[in-house]
Legacy VTK file of the C-alpha trace (Angstrom):
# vtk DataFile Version 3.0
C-alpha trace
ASCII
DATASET POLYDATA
POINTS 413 float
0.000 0.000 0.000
2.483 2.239 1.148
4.667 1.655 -2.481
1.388 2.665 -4.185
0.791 6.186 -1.977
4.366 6.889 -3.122
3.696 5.911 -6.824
0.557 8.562 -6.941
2.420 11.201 -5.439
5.076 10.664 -8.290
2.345 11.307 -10.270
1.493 14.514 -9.299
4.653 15.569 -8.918
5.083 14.939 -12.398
2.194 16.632 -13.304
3.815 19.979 -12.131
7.024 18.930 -13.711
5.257 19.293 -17.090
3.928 22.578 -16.595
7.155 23.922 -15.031
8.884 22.200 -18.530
6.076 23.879 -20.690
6.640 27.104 -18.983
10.450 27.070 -19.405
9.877 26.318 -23.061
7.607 29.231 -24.007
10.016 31.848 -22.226
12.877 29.926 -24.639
10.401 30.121 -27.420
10.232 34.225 -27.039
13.791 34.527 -26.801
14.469 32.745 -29.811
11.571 34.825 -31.981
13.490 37.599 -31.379
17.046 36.759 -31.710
16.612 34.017 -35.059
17.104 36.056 -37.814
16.438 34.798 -42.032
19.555 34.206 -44.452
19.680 33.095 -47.771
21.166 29.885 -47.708
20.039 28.093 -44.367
21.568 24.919 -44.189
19.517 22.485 -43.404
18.164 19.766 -40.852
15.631 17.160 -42.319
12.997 15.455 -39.995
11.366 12.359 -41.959
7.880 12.047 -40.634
5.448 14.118 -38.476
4.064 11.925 -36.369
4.808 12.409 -32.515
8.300 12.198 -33.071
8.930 13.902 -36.055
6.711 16.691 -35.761
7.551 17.336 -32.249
11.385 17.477 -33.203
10.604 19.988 -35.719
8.319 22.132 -32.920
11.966 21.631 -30.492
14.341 22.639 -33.052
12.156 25.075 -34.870
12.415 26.954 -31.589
15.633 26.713 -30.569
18.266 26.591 -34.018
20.697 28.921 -34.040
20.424 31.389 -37.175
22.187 29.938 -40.475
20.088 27.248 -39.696
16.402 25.670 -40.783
14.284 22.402 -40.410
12.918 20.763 -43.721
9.746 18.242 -42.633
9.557 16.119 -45.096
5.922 14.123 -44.210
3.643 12.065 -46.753
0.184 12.240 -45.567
-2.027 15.703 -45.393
-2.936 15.396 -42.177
-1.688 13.981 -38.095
-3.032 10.945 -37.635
-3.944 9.991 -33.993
-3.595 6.343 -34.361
-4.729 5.691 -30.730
-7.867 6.393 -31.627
-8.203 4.262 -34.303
-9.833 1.249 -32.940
-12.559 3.237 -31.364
-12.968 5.334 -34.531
-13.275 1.761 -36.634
-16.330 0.643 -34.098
-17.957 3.986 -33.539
-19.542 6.267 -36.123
-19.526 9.737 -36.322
-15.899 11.022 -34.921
-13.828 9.803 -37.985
-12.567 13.588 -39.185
-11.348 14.193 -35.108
-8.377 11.811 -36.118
-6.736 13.766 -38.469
-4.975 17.195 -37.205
-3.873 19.799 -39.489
-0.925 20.287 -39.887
0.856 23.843 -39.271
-0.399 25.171 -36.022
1.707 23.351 -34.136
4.949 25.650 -35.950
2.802 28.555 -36.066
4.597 30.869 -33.267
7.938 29.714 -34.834
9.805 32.342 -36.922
8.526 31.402 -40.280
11.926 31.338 -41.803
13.284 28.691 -38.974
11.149 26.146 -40.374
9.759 24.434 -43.925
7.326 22.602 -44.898
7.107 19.429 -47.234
4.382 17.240 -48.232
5.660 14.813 -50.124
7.421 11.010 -49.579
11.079 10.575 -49.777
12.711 8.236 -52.218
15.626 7.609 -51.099
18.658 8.945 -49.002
21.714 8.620 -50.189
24.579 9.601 -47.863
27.971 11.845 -48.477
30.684 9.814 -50.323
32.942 11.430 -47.699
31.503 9.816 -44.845
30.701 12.566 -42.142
26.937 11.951 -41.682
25.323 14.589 -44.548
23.887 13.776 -47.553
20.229 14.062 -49.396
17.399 13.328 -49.626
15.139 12.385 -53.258
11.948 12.698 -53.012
9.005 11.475 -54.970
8.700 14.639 -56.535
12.078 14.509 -58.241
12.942 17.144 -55.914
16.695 16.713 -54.133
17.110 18.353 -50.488
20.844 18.164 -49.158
21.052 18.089 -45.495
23.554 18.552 -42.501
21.692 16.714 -40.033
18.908 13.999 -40.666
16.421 12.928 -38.331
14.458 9.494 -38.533
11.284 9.301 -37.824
9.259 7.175 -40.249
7.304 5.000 -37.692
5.615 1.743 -38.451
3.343 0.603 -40.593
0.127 -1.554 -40.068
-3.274 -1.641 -41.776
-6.331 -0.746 -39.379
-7.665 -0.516 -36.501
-3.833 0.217 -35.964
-2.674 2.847 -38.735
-4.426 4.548 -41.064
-2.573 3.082 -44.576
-4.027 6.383 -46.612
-2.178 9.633 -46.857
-5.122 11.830 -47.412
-7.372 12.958 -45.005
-10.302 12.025 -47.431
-9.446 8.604 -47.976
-8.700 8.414 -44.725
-12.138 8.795 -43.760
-13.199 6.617 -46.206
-11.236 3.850 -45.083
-12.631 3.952 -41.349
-16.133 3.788 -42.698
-15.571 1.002 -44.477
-14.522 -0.644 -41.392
-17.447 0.543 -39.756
-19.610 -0.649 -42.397
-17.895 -4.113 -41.795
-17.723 -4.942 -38.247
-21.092 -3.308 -37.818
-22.351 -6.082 -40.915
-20.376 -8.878 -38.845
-22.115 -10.514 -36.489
-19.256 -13.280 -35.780
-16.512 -10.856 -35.525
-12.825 -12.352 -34.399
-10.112 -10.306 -33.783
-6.402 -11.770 -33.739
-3.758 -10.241 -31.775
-4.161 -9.433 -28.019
-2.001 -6.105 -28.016
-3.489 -2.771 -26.862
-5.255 -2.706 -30.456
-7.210 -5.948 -30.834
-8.058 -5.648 -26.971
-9.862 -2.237 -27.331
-11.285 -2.726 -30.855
-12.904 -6.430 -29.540
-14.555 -4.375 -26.359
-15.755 -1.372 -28.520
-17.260 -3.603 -31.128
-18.993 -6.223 -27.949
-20.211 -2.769 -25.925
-21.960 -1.268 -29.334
-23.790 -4.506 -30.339
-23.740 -6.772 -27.185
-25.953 -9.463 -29.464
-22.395 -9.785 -31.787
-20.256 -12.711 -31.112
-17.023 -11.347 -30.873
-13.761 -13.441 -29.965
-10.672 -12.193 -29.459
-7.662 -14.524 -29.952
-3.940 -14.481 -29.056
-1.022 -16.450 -29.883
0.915 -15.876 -26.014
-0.511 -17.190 -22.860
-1.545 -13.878 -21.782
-3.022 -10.534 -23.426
-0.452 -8.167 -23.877
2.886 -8.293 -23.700
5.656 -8.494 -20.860
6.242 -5.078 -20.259
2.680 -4.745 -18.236
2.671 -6.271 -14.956
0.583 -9.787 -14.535
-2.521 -7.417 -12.350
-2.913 -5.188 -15.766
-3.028 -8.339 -17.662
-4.929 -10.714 -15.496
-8.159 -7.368 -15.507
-7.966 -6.664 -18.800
-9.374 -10.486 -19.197
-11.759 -9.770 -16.715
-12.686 -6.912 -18.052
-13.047 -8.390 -22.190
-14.927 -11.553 -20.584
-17.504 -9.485 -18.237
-18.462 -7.800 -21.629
-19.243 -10.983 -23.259
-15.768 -10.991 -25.062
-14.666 -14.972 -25.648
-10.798 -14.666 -25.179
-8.875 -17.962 -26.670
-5.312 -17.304 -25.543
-1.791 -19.901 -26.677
-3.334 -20.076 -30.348
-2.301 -18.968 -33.842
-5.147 -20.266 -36.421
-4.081 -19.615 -39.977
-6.545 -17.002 -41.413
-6.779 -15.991 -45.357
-9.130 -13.807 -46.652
-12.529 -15.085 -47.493
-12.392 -17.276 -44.302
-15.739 -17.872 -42.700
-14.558 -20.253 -40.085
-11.373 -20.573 -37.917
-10.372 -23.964 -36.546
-8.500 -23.977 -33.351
-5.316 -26.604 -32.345
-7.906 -28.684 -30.708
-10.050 -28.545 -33.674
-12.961 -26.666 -32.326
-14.027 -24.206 -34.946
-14.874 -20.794 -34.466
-17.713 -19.277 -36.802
-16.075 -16.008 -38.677
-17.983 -13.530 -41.167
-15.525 -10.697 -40.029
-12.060 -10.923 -39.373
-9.532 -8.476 -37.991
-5.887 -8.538 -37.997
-4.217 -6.887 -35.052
-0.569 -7.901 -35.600
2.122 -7.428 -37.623
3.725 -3.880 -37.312
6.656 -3.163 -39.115
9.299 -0.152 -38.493
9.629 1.730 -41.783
13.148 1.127 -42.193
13.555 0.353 -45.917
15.148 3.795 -46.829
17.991 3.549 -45.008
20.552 0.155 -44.856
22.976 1.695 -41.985
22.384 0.459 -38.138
19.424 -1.315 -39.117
18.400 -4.551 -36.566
17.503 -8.189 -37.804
13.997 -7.216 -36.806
14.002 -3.765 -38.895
14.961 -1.151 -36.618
17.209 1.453 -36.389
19.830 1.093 -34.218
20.652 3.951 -31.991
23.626 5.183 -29.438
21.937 6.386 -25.972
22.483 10.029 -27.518
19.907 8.596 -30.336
22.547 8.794 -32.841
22.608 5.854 -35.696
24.610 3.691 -34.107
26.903 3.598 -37.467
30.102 5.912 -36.045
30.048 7.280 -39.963
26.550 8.646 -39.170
26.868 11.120 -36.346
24.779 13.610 -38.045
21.903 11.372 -38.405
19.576 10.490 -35.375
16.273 8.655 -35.255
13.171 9.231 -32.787
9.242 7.161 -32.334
8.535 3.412 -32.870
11.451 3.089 -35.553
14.335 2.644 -32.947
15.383 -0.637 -31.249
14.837 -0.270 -27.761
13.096 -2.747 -25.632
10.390 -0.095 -24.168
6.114 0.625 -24.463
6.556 2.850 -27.975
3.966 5.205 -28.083
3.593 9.017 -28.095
4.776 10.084 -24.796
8.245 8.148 -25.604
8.333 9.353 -29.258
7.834 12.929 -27.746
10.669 12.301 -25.047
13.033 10.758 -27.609
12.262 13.893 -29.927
13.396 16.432 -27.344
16.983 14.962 -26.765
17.118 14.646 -30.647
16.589 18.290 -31.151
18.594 19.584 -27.977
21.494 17.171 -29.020
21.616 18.297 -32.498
21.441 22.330 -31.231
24.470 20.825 -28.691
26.205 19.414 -31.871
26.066 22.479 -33.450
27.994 25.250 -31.069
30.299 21.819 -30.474
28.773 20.860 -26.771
28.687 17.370 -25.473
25.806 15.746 -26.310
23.282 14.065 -24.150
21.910 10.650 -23.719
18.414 9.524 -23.825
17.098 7.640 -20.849
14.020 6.060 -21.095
11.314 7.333 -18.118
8.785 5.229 -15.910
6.156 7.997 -16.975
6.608 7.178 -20.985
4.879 3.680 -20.417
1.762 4.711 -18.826
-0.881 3.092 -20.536
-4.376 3.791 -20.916
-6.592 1.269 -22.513
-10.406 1.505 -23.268
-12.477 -1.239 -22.111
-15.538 -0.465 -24.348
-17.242 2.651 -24.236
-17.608 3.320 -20.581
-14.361 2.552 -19.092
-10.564 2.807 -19.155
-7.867 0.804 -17.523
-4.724 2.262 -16.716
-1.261 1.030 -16.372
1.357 3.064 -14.185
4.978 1.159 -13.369
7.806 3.254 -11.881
9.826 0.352 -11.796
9.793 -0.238 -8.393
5.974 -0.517 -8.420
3.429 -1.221 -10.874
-0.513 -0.630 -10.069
-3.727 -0.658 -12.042
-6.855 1.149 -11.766
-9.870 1.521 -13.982
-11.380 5.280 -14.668
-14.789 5.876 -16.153
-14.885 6.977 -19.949
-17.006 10.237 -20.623
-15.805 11.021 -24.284
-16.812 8.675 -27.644
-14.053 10.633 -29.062
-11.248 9.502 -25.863
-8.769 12.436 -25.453
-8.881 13.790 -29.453
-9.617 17.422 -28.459
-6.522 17.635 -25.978
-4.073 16.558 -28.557
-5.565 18.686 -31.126
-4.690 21.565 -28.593
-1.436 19.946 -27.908
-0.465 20.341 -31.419
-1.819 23.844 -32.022
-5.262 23.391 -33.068
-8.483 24.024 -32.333
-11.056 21.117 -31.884
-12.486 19.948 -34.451
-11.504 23.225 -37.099
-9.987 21.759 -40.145
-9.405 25.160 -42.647
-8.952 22.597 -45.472
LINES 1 414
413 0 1 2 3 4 5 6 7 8 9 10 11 12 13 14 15 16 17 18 19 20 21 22 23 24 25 26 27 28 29 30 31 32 33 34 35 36 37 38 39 40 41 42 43 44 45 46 47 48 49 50 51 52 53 54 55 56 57 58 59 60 61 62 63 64 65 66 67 68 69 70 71 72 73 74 75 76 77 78 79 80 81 82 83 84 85 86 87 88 89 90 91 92 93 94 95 96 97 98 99 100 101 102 103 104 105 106 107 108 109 110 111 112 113 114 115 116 117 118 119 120 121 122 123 124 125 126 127 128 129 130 131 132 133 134 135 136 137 138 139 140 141 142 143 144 145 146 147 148 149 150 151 152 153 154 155 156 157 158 159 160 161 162 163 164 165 166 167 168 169 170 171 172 173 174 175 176 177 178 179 180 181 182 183 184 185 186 187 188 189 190 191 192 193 194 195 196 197 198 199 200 201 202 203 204 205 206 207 208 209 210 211 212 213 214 215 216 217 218 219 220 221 222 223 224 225 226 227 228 229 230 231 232 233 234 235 236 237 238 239 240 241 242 243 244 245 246 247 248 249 250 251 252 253 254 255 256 257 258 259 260 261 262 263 264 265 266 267 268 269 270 271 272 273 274 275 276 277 278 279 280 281 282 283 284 285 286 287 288 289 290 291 292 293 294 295 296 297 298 299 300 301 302 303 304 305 306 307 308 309 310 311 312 313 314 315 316 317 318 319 320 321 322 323 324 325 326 327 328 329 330 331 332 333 334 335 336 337 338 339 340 341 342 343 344 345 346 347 348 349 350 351 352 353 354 355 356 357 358 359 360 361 362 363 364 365 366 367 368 369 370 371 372 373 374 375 376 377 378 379 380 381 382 383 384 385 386 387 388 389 390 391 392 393 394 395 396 397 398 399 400 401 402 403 404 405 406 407 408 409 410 411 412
């Protein structure tokens, strides 16, 4: 108990350690506006990708370069897309356009010649023959970008209720209603894979139809993975099973598409008319060959450099790097900060600093259907779980619309 008091106070501690951090950023922000000033050649720093860790590099670095120097974004798709959301958005109509942010606020208080702005997908990078970390970029376009420093941060890639595959907000749309139209035309619905995803999409789906037979199976003895403790695990089964959830754990059916029934090691066969794939992310790694893992990462150095000692002016950020932590955005956005501050330390020739990975990056919240949440804390000492009531269809959209500069739900495009 007493281990527990201690972990909530943490918590609030932490709490005002954020604001004091935001705080100390905006009065770094001001000074910046006003000493930065425009030249004609900037040389440049490209970020590849805006999600959480890209885009929130650019934000850091964007307001703190020193002048000579700008930040190219180089990022695909029109819009943010708030993948957390995703599995609710697939089982819920009506909030599909709240997970994609526009892009730009976020830079807006930024001098406007610190930063630019991209849409397109990068071809290729192809590295300086003389070895010291610069090269360019090709993009799609045809259009070639030479850089000084590089920053990875391409994510992974999955098909829903985990990533949207689209790059448009349009077709983004699109593609959630058409997963809406299917699971709500399914009335045997099985979901495989028992990470965060499949677990939240198989309780939305159960708590909007409760008549639906929904079964949720997963290939390890237990839902999720090891870095939750056995409490968080052991609830959310009690939780998927009070809402009528059939969880078949220690099995890995072979599924094609077109498959109407899935028969189980023991030969019991479960009935299937909709079928959902919650496995199988991949880092995007193909663009670059150097420090890349058996598994597809990037390897790093703890300063988030590749760890390639020809590429010290290349660092990567978000779900692409090989480190055994919980990847989601409050890592990415960690990981982002030391890329930026090292690369500013790089610059005026300071010692750079390494990336540690904090207890508060893996706190997980996961939905368990439309009325509650379940939430993981572990401070590595002590892990605890508690469930919270759910008030918003939508989760927490609107706050990282504001996050990221915008205002809920305007979209000027």
């Amino acid at each position: 108990m007493l281990s527990k008091i201690i972990l909530i106070n943490k918590i609030i501690l932490l709490a005002f350690h954020h604001l004091f951090s935001r705080l100390r950023l905006k009065i770094t922000s001001l000074v910046h506006r006003i000493t930065y000033r425009p030249v004609s050649n900037p040389r440049d720093i490209v970020v590849i990708g805006a999600s959480f860790a890209g885009y929130h590099t650019a934000y850091c670095l964007a307001h703190s370069l020193p002048t000579g120097y700008r930040v190219t974004v180089i990022e695909k798709n029109s819009h943010f897309q708030l993948t957390w959301v995703l599995p609710r958005f697939c089982a819920v109509k009506g909030h599909e356009s709240k997970a994609f942010i526009p892009y730009g606020p976020y830079l807006a208080k930024a001098p406007g010649s610190v930063y630019r702005w991209v849409c397109d997908e990068v071809a290729a990078i192809v590295p300086d023959e003389k070895g010291n970390g610069q090269g360019r970029v090709l993009l799609r376009s045809g259009e070639e970008i030479d850089y000084e420093y590089l920053v990875l941060a391409t994510g992974s890639s999955a098909t829903l209720p985990s990533r949207v595959e689209e790059e448009s907000k349009e077709d983004g749309i699109l593609a959630l209603q058409g997963e809406q139209q299917r699971l709500g035309e399914g009335r045997d619905v099985v979901v495989i894979g028992g990470g965060p995803a499949g677990i939240e999409l198989a309780a939305d789906v159960k708590t909007e139809d409760p008549e639906k037979n929904v079964t949720l199976i997963h290939s390890h003895g237990a839902l999720l993975n090891g870095h939750f403790g056995i409490d968080m695990r052991q609830r959310v089964l009690n939780e998927l099973e009070t809402l009528g959830v059939r969880v078949i754990l220690g099995e890995r059916p072979s599924v094609s598409d077109g498959t109407t029934e899935l028969t189980l090691s023991t030969g019991e066969k479960i009935p299937c008319d909709c079928l959902v794939k919650c496995i199988g992310q991949k880092p995007n790694s193909k663009l670059f060959s150097f420090s890349v893992s058996p598994s597809g990462y990037i390897q790093v150095r703890p300063t988030l450099q590749l760890a390639d000692s020809s590429m010290d002016n290349v660092y990567a950020a978000g779900d692409i790097i090989d480190k055994d932590i919980i990847k989601n955005g409050r890592a990415a956005i960690e990981q982002a900060q030391i890329v930026a501050q090292n690369i500013v330390r790089r610059i005026h020739g300071k010692q750079l600093v390494a990336y540690q990975s904090r207890w508060w990056e893996g706190v997980t919240k996961l939905t368990m259907g439309l009325r509650k949440n379940l939430v993981y804390v572990n401070d590595g000492k002590t892990d605890m779980a508690f469930s919270m009531k759910n008030k918003r269809e939508e989760l927490d959209s609107a706050m990282v619309w504001r996050f990221f500069g915008a205002k809920p739900y305007e979209d000027p495009e």
